[in-house]
N, C-alpha and C positions, 0 to 999 in steps of 0.2 A: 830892631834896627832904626836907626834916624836918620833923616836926611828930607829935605825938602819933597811933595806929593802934586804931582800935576799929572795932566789927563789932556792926552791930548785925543781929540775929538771932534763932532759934526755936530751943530745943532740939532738937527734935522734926524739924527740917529738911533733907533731905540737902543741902538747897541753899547755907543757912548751914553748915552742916561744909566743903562744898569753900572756902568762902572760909578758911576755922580753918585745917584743913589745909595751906592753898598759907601762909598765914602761918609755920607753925610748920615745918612743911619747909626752908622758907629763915632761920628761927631769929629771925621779926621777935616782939618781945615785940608784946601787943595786949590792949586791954579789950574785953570781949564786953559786949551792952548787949544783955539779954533784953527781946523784944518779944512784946507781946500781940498777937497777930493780932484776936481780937475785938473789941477797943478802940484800935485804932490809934494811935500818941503823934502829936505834935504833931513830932518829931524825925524818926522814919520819914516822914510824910505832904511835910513840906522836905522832904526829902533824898530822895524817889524820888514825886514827885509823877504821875509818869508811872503806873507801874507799881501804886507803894504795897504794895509787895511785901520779904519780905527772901531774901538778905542786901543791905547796902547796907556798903562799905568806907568808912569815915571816914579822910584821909588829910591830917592837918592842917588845912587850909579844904578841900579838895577832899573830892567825893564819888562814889563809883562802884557805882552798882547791876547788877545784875545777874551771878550767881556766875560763869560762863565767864567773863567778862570783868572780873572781878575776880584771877581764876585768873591771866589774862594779863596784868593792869597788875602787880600780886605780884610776876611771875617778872621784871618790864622793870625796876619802881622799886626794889627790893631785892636787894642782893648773895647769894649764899649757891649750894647746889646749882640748877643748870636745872629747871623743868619741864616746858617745850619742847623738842622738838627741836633740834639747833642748824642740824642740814639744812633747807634750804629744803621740799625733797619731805616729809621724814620732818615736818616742822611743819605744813604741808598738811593732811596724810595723818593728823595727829592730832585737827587741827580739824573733817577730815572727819566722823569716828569719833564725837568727841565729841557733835556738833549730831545723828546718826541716834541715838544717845542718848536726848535730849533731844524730838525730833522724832519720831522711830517706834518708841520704846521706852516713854513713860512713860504715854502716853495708854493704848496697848492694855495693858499691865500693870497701871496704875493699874484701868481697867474687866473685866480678868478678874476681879480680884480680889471686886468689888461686884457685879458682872449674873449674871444664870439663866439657866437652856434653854440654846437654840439662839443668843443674844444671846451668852451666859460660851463656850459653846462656840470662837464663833469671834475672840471677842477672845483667848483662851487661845492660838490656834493661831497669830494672827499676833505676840502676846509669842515664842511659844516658836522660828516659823520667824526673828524678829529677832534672838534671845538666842543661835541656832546660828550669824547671820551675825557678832557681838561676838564670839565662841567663837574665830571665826580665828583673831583679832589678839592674842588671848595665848597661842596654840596653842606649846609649848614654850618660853615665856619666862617667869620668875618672874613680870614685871607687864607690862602692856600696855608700859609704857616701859623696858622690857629687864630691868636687876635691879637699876633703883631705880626708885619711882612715881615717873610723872611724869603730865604732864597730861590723858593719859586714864584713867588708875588713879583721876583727882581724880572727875574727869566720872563715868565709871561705880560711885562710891563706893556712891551708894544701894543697887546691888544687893548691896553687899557685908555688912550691915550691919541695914539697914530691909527687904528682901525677905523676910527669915526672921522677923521679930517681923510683918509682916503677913499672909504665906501661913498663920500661927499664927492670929491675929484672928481672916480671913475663914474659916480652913478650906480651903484652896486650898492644891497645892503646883504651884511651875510651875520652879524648879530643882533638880535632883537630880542625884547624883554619874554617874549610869547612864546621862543624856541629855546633860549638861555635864562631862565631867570636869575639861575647864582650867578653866574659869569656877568652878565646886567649889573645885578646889585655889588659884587666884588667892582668891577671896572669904575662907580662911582666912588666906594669906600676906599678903594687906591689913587685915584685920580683926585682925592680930598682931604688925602693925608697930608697934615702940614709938612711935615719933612718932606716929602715927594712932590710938591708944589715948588717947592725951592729951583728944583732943577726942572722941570717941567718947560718946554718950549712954549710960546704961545701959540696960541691955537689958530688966531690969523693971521701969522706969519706961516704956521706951518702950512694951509692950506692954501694963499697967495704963491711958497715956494714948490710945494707940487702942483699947482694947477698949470705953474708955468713950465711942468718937464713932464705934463701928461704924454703929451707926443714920443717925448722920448723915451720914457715906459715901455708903452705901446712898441715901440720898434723893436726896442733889445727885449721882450718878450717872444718876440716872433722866432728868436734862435734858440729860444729855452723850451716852447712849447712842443709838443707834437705833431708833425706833419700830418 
């Protein structure tokens, strides 16, 4: 299909990067369309009335929200390298990986980061026992998808990236070379990928724009965590 490719999206977002990414990977040119989360547009709210969330792929008249599944329509409707598997198993086994990601990594990472006590404590413990489970899967391989990113290098970008400008923020460290070494040395070889540089936010911007919304963090954690 043809038609013009924009992304609309947040700087600030690892979730908008993985759509950037799976674009520029496969070499499709694309317009990014910065979104105010605060003020929602009129363009975002069409186009992912579900969610109301970014990224959302713009794909001539079609529209596809949600970043994983954007990752995936990317690699179907666009020529250029895979970022799937081409194995049936090995593609599985990557969507696997992906969704415990997404699923049981960002909630308890997200909340070590913002909670106290006995609360930070044991959200710390269940980031850090998931972050040894990710650890396998690039255990002696340049990147989760062998020795080029592929679609779980995309998934697990945040922590390559946005994990170190926020353990900075909060004050918190929950990756180090001593407990993670593959995950260490992956987090640089992604983070120094020429293609993945391209979209990459800067690193003091990113950290100047959450240190000025640590507060509010901090508050809207307090309805998430447990009493």
């Amino acid at each position: 299909m043809s038609g013009a490719v924009k992304v609309i999206g947040a700087f600030d977002s690892p979730y908008s990067h993985r759509a950037e990414v799976a674009l520029r990977l496969k070499g499709v040119p694309y317009e990014f369309i910065p979104e105010d989360l605060g003020n929602k547009s009129d363009l975002l709210l069409k186009h992912n009335p579900i969610h109301k969330k970014v990224p959302v792929l713009l794909h001539g008249d079609r529209a596809i929200p949600e970043s994983l599944l954007i990752v995936e329509y990317v690699d179907e409707a666009f020529h250029g390298p895979p970022l799937l598997p081409a194995d049936p198993f090995d593609r599985a086994t990557a969507r696997f990986w992906a969704r415990f990601v997404d699923d049981k990594c960002s909630k308890p990472f997200w909340l070590s980061l913002w909670t106290e006590g006995e609360v930070q404590k044991g959200f710390m413990k269940e980031i850090k026992e998931n972050l040894a489970l990710l650890e396998t899967q690039v255990k002696g391989k340049r990147f989760f998808g062998g020795d080029a990113i592929g679609y779980l290098d995309i998934a697990a970008s945040g922590f390559a990236h946005w994990l170190s400008v926020l353990e900075e923020v909060a004050g918190v460290t929950l990756l180090t070379d001593a407990e993670y070494p593959d995950l260490c040395r992956w987090v640089k070889e992604y983070s120094s990928h020429e293609t993945v540089k391209q979209c990459l936010p800067e690193r003091e911007k990113l950290l100047s724009h959450f240190t000025a919304r640590k507060d509010l963090f901090v508050s809207a954690v307090k309805s998430m965590a447990p009493k």
